[in-house]
C-alpha positions in Angstrom: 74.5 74.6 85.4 75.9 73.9 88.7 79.4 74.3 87.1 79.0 77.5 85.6 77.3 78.8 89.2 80.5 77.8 90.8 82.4 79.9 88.2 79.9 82.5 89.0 80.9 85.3 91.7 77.3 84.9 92.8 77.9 82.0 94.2 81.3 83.0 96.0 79.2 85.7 97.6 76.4 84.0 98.5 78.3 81.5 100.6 80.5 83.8 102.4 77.1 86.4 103.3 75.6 82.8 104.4 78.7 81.3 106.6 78.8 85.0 108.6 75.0 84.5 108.8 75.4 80.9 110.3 78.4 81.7 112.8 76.1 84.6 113.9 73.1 82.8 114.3 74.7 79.5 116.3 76.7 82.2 118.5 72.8 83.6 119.6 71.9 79.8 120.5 75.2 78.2 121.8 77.7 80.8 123.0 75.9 83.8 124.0 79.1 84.9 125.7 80.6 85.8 123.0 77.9 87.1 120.3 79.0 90.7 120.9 82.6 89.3 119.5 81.0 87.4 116.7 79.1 90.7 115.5 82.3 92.7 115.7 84.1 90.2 113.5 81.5 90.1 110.7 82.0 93.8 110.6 85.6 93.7 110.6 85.5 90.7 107.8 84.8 93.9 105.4 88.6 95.0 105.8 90.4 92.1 103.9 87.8 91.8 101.7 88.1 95.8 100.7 91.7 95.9 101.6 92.5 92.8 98.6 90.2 94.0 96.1 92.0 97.7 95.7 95.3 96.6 96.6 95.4 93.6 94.3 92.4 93.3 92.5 92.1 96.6 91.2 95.6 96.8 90.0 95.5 94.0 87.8 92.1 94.6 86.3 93.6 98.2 85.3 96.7 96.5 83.6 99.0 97.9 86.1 100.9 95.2 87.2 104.1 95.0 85.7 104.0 91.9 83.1 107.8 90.6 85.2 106.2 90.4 88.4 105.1 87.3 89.5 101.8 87.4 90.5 101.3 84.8 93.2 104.5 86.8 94.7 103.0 89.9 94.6 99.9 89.1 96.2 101.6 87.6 99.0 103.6 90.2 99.6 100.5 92.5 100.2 99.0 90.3 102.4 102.1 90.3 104.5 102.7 94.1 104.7 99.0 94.6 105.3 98.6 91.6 107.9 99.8 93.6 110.5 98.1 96.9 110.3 94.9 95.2 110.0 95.3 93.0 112.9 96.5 95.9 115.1 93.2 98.1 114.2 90.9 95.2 114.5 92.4 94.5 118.6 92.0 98.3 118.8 88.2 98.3 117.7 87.4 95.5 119.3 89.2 97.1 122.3 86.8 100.3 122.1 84.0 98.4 121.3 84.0 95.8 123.8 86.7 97.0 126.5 85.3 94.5 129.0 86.8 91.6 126.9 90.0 89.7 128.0 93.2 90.4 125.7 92.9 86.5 124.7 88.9 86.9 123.6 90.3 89.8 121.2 93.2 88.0 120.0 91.1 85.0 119.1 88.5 87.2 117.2 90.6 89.2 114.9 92.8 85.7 114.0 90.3 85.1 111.0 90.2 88.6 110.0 93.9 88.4 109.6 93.9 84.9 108.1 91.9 86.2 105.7 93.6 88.2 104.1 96.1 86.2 101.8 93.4 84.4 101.2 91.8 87.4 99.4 95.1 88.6 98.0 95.5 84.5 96.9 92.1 84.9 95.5 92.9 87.8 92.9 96.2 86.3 91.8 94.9 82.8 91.1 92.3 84.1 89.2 94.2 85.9 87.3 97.3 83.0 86.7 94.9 80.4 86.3 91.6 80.2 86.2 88.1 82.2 87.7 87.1 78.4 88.9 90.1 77.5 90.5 89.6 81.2 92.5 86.3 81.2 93.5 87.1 77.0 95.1 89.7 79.3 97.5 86.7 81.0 99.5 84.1 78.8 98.6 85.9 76.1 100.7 86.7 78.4 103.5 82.9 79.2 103.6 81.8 75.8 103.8 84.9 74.7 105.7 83.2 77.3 108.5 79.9 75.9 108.7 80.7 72.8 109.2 83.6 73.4 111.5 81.2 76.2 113.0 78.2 73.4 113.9 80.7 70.6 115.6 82.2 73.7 117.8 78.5 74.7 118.3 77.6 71.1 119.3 81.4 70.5 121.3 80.9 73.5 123.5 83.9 75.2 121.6 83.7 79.1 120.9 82.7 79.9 117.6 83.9 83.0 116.6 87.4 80.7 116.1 85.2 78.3 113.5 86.5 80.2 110.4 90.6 79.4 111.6 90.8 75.3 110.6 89.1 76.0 107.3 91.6 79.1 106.3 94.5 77.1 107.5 93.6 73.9 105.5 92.3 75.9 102.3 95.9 78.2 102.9 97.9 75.3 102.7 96.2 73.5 99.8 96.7 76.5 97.5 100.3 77.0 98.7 101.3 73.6 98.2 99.8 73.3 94.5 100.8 76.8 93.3 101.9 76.5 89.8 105.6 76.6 89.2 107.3 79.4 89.1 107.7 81.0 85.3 111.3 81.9 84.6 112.1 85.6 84.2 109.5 86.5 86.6 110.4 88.8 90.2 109.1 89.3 93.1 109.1 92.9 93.8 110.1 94.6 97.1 107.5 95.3 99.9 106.9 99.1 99.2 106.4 98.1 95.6 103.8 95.8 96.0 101.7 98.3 97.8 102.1 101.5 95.7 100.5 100.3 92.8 97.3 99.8 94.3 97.5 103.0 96.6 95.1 105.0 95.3 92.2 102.3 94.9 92.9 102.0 98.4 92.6 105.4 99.2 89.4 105.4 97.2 88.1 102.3 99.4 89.0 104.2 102.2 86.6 107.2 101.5 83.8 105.0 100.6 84.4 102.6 104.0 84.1 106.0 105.6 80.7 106.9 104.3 79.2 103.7 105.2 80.6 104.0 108.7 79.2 107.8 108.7 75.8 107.1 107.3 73.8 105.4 110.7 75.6 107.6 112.7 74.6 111.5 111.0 71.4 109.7 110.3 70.8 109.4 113.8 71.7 112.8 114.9 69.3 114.3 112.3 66.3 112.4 112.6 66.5 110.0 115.9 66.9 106.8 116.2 64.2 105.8 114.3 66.3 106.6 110.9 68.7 104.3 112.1 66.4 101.4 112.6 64.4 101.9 109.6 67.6 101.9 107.5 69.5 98.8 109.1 66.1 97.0 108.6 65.9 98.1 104.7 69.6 97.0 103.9 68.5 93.6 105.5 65.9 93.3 103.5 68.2 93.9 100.1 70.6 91.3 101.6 69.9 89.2 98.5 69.9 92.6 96.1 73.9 93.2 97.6 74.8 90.1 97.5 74.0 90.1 93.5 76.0 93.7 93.2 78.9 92.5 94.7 79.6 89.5 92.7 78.6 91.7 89.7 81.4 94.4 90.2 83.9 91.3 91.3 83.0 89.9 88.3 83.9 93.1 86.0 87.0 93.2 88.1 88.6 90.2 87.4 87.5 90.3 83.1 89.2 94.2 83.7 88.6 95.3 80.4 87.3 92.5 78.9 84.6 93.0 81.0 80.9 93.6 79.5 77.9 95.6 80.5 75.6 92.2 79.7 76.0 89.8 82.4 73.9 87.1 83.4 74.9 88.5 87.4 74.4 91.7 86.5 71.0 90.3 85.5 70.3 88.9 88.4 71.0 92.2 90.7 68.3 93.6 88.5 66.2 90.7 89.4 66.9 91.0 92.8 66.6 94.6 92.8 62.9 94.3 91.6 61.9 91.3 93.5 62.9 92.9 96.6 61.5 96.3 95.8 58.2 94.7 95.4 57.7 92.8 98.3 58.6 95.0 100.8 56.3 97.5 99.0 53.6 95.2 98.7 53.4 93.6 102.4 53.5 95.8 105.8 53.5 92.5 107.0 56.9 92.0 106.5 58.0 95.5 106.7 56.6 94.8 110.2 58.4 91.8 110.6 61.7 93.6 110.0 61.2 96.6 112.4 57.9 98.1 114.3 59.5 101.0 113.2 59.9 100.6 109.1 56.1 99.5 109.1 55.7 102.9 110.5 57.3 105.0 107.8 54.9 104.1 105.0 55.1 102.8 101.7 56.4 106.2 100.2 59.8 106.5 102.1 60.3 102.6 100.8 59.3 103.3 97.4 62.4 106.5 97.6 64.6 104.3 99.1 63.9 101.5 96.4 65.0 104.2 94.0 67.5 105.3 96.3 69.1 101.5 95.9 68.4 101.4 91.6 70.4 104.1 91.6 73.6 103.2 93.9 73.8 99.8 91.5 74.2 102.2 88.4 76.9 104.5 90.4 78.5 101.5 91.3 78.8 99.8 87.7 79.3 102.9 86.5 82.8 103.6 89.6 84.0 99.9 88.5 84.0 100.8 85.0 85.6 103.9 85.1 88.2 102.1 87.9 89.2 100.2 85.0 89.9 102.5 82.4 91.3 105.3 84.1 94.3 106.3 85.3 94.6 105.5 89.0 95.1 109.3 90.3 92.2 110.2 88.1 90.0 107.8 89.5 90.4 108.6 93.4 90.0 112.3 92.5 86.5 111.0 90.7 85.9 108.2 93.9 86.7 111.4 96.2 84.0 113.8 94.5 81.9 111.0 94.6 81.6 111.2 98.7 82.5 114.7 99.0 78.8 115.0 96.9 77.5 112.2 99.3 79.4 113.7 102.5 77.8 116.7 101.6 73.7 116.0 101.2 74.7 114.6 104.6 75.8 117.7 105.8 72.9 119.9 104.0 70.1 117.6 105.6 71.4 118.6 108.7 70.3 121.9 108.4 66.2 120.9 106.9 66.1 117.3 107.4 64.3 116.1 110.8 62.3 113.0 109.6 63.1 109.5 108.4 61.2 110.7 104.5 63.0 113.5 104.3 66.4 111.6 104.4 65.9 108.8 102.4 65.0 111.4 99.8 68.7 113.1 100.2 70.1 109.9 100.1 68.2 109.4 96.6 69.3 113.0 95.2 72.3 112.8 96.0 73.2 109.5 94.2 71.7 110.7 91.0 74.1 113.3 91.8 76.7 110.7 91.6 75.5 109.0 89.1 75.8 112.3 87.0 79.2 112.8 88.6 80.5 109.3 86.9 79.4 109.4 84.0 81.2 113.1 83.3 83.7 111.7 84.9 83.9 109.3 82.1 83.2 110.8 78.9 85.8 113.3 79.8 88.3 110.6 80.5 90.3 109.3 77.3 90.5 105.9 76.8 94.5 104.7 77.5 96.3 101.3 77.2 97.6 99.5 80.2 101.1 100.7 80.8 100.3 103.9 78.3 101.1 107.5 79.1 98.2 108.0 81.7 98.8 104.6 83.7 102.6 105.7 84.8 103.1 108.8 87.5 101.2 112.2 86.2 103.2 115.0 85.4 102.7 118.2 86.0 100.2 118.5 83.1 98.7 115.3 83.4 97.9 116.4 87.4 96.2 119.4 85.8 94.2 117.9 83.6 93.2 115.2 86.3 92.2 118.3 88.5 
């Protein structure tokens, strides 16, 4: 059992929602100073992680990747051309964000953000070349490795939000120095290479990174501050619901199209789904516990928001799936309506919505909008093989079929 968990994605993404949790929580106790730093860093953890998974990840789940590229070689290439884009919008967030901070407090923040990403691209290629278990031991070990390096900073008076650095440097040079020789035949493609392939999936992550960013923000401006409240303390409250979703869709990513609808994760983000729905339907207590606030709402905005949640796990199987078997240009047109349909119940509740009720229920149409969206999406997308017809650059009637 404790085998097949660590082959499990569940695990993977248990520890690493668990190690942020940790360096958070000894950054409120023993280097206050710096908490504001250690917030902005779990937020900005989400751009490797997204960043890997459509420029690497994606692409070979789809059957993209040329068979003469070497994998490992390809991932490290995108990790390389992406390290310093991603580094230089992390000091610039951080910058906004915090402006009071030195130069040297930013520089020492984003250096995991950055360190993590040929982890992630490492990640996807491993698991692909050799094994899901051999993978998942990359960031399982970095996650551990930051706990405990996190508690002896903690304990030393060092600052934390540098914990995650001697574990991604140790784990980095473990997988670098037993990489499996190098298959004859096999090339490395050049740097603008490397990156076009998984361009659109990128561009698709972008839209969708821009929706979560969007969502507290419009929520505010139409119905106060208590909206935004009420929905930070719900997503807490499905920590354990996401956490089950995500290493479901990794999981379909890395089987691509051997992937199944049957899983025993996809099981448990059922499980997790109902658990959670229940209690926080069931108890004020706790919805009290979370916020003042999301006590206040009553059960029935939690009961649509429940649904509102059942129904962004469907939309997401259903994006994965269709991510795998379509064509990459078809898909981001498909991920693009997606949000414009989300981007857009945002923009009609600004004209009738004024309470907290009233948008959790757009939030809910809406994704059954999406959910319809998909799975039209799909039955009017023909299956293809990788490398067929509809995986190379659209012509002119491909593009208008796509349209």
């Amino acid at each position: 059992m404790g085998r097949r968990l660590q082959q499990s994605q569940l695990s993977v993404q248990a520890l690493a929602r668990l190690s942020s949790v940790v360096i958070f929580l000894l950054a409120s106790w023993a280097d206050t100073e710096r908490l504001a730093l250690v917030a902005l860093q779990g937020t900005l953890l989400a751009l490797p992680y997204t960043l890997m998974e459509s420029l690497v990840g994606r692409p070979l789940s789809a059957g993209l990747v040329p068979d003469t590229w070497s994998p490992e070689s390809w991932a490290r290439r995108v990790a390389a051309v992406t390290m310093l884009p991603v580094g230089a919008a992390a000091f610039l967030a951080a910058s906004v964000a915090l402006p009071d901070t030195s130069i040297g407090d930013r520089l020492f923040m984003i250096a995991p953000v950055v360190l993590q990403l040929p982890l992630e691209a490492l990640f996807w290629s491993t698991a692909r070349r050799r094994s899901s278990r051999r993978a998942n031991l990359i960031l399982q070990l970095v996650a551990v490795g930051t706990i405990l390096t996190g508690l002896a900073f903690a304990a030393t008076g060092v600052r934390v939000d540098v914990a995650a650095v001697p574990a991604q440097v140790a784990v980095l040079a473990w997988v670098l120095l037993t990489a499996a020789p190098a298959t004859a035949g096999l090339i490395r493609p050049g740097l603008w290479a490397s990156v076009r392939v998984g361009s659109a999936y990128c561009g698709a992550a972008a839209v969708d990174l821009a929706y979560a960013l969007a969502l507290p923000s419009i929520a505010g401006a139409v119905a106060g501050q208590t909206a935004v409240v009420v929905l930070r303390a719900l997503d807490l409250a499905f920590g354990p619901f996401h956490v089950a979703l995500s290493a479901s869709t990794r999981e379909d990513i890395i089987a691509g199209r051997d992937s199944r609808w049957r899983t025993g994760t996809r099981a448990a983000a059922v499980v997790a789904l109902m658990v959670v729905s229940a209690t926080v339907l069931a108890s004020e207590r706790i919805r009290d516990l979370l916020a003042a606030d999301l006590a206040a709402v009553g059960t029935t905005v939690v009961a649509i928001f429940c649904g509102y949640k059942a129904l962004l796990a469907v939309a997401t199987w259903l994006a994965t799936r269709h991510m795998i078997w379509a064509p990459p240009r078809r898909f981001l047109l498909s991920a693009v309506g997606s949000r414009a349909i989300a981007f857009g119940g945002l923009a009609v509740s600004a004209a009738w919505v004024d309470t907290v009720g009233g948008l959790v229920l757009q939030l809910l149409l809406c994704e059954a909008l999406v959910v319809c969206w998909f799975l039209g999406r799909m039955r009017l997308t023909p299956p293809t093989s990788p490398g067929g017809p509809a995986d190379r650059a659209d012509t002119p009637a491909a593009s208008s079929v796509a349209s």
